[in-house]
Structures are given as structure tokens and as C-alpha cells.
C-alpha positions, -999 to +999 in steps of 0.1 A: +000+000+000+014+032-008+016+071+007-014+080-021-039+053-002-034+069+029-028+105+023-035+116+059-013+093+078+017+108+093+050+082+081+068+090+111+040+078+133+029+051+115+042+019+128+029-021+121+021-041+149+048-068+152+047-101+164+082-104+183+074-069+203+052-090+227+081-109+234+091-088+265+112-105+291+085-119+317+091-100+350+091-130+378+076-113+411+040-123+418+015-106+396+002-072+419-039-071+422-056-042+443-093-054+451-121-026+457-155-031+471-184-013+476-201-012+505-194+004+548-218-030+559-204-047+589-221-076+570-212-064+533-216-094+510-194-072+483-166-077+510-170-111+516-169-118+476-137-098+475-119-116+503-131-147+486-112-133+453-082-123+474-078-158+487-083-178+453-062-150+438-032-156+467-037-194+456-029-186+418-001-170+425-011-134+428+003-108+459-032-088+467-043-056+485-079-045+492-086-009+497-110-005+527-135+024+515-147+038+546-134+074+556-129+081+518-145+110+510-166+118+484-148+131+452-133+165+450-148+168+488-115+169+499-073+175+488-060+148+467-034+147+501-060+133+520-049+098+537-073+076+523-073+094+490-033+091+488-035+054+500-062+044+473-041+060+446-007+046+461-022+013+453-039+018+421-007+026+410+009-005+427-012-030+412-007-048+379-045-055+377-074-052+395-110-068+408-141-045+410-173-059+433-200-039+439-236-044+455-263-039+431-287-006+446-313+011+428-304-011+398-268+003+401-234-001+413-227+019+445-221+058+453-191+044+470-177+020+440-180+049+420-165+073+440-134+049+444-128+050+411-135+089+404-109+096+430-086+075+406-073+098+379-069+089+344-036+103+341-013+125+359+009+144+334+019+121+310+008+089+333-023+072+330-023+052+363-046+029+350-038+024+316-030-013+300-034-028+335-062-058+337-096-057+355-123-082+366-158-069+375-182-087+398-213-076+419-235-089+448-273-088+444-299-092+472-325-101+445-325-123+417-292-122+392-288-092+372-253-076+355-268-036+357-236-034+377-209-053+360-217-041+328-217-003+341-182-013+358-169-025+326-181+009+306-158+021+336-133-001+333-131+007+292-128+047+300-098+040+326-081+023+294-079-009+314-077-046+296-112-057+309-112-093+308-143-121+294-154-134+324-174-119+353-190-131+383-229-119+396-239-134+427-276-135+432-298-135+466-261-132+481-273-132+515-282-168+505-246-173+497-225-171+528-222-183+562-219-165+595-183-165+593-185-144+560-171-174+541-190-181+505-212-214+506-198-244+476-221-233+446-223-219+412-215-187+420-185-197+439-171-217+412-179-186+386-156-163+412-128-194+407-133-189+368-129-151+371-098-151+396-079-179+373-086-157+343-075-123+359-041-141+369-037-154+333-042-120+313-025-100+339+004-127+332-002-122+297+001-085+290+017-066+319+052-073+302+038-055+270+009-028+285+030-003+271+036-013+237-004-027+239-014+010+251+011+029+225-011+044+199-007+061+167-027+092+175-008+100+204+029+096+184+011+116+156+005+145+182+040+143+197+054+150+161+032+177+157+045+214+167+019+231+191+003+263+178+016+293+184-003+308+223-020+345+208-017+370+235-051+383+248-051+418+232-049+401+198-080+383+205 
């Protein structure tokens, strides 16, 4: 194909995807997954999934945090130097992928899922702290199954720039699901959050070598070869 087929492609910012770049050295420390969830219940069935996750995750091979929303405030209520605002982000930008489970309310995910991830920024100068990094969605339900919030986590996950992976996990009737001791019941649901945890290890594995040349896009090199205008002083205005 030649330059007259594509007359308003920059050359110097063109590039072909190749094969041996995704050949990057695999790092060998444990794969890094920060876990949120979405709900300040003493009995909060969103926890109880996501300390489920952590565990099966610890057994694949994974080293795992889980943020602990309460005292976060709500966004742009408060400095980005608040503690629990600085801890969140210290481990968003720690992990290497992460796992999203949120109640269902109001047909929804949570006020406090979302404003976990609002108070995570999608860059910070030329970082995007979430960028290329993998992501596994679940939600708890107190009714029959629905995926109102997975699927709004994913559209989430998608604007962070995050490799959302296949599977996800929706726990209905979860109150049905897990004994006193917090600790999930053998079921289908369990064995979906085993799927989900597996597959999270795998295409973290997979692509954290390579997120960079994944996330590298022509647009962006296009704009970098591209001289900013000229500023025009107010008065000529």
C-alpha cells in the first residue's frame, strides 16, 4: 500500500504491529492485584466476595491488596493529600491488575464504588495510572441475578483504558450465599468467582510485560510529532 492510499497518515508515526514486540522479558515477582468493594456493611456481601477473590487470587499465584472504602470521601470533597485518598491511589498505581465488586442498589453499582474510582485519575501528566493494566468486574445482588452493575463497571473499566477481561461473576440472593463467618457457601456462584480469579491471573500474566507497547497508539505519536500552535496574546483576541 502506498503514501497515495493513505494521504493523511503521518509516516513517522505510522508503525505495524509486530509479532516479536510482545516478546518482553516476563518479569518473575508475583502478579500485583488491588481489590475494591463497595459497600461500609459490617455484613457487606461485596466484602465477603472480594476476600473470597483475594484468597483464590493468593492461591494462583497473585500478591493482593484490598482498599477499605470507609473514611474516603466523596470526590473533590476533599485534597488529593487526603490519607485515604493518597492510600487508594498509592495502590492503584501499585497494582498490575485489579478486581471491582460492587452491590447492586437502585439497579446500580454503589455511590461508594464509583467514587473509588472517580478519585482514581486517568492520568497525571503524561501517566495514566490505570492504563493497559487488567480488570475483573463482579457484583453482589440481594434479588435475583442481574449484571446492571458489572456491565456499568466495565463501561468504567473501558474509560480508565484498562484490559477488561471475558469473564465476570454476579452473585444473586447473596445473603443466601455465605455463612456467619463471612465465608461463601460451595455453589455456582463460587465456582464462577474461581473462573474469574484464574482468568485475571492469566491475562494479567499475559500482558503486563507488554501494556505499554499494547497501550502505545498512533494518534498519540502523531501529536508528539506535531508542533503546538503558536499561544496568541489576549489583546490580539
Amino acid at each position: 500500500m502506498s503514501k497515495a492510499d493513505l494521504p493523511n497518515i503521518n509516516e513517522k508515526a505510522f508503525a505495524v504491529p509486530a509479532q516479536t514486540a510482545l516478546r518482553a522479558s516476563p518479569s518473575t515477582h508475583r502478579p500485583r492485584i488491588l481489590l475494591l468493594y463497595g459497600s461500609l456493611r459490617e455484613r457487606s456481601f461485596s466484602r465477603f466476595a472480594t476476600e473470597e477473590a483475594a484468597r483464590l487470587l493468593q492461591s494462583f499465584g497473585a500478591e493482593t491488596r484490598i482498599f477499605d472504602p470507609s473514611g474516603l470521601p466523596l470526590p473533590d470533597g476533599a485534597p488529593v493529600e487526603h490519607p485515604k485518598v493518597r492510600e487508594l491511589r498509592d495502590l492503584s498505581a501499585w497494582s498490575e491488575g485489579q478486581m471491582w465488586c460492587s452491590p447492586e442498589r437502585h439497579g446500580a453499582m454503589t455511590g461508594i464504588m464509583k467514587a473509588q474510582i472517580d478519585w482514581i485519575p486517568l492520568s497525571l501528566g503524561a501517566v495514566r495510572p490505570t492504563q493497559g493494566k487488567t480488570l475483573a468486574v463482579m457484583q453482589v445482588s440481594g434479588g435475583s441475578q442481574s449484571f446492571n452493575a458489572v456491565n456499568q463497571l466495565r463501561i468504567l473499566g473501558r474509560w480508565m483504558r484498562m484490559i477488561t477481561i471475558p469473564n465476570q461473576s454476579s452473585v444473586a440472593k447473596a445473603y443466601k450465599q455465605f455463612d456467619d463467618a463471612g465465608r461463601m457457601k460451595p455453589s455456582p456462584y463460587y465456582d464462577r468467582i474461581v473462573d474469574v480469579a484464574e482468568e485475571l491471573v492469566k491475562f494479567t500474566l499475559l500482558t503486563r510485560d507488554v501494556s505499554g507497547y499494547l497501550t502505545d497508539r498512533y494518534s498519540e505519536r502523531a501529536q508528539a510529532l506535531t508542533p503546538s500552535p503558536p499561544m496568541i496574546a489576549t489583546a490580539e483576541i
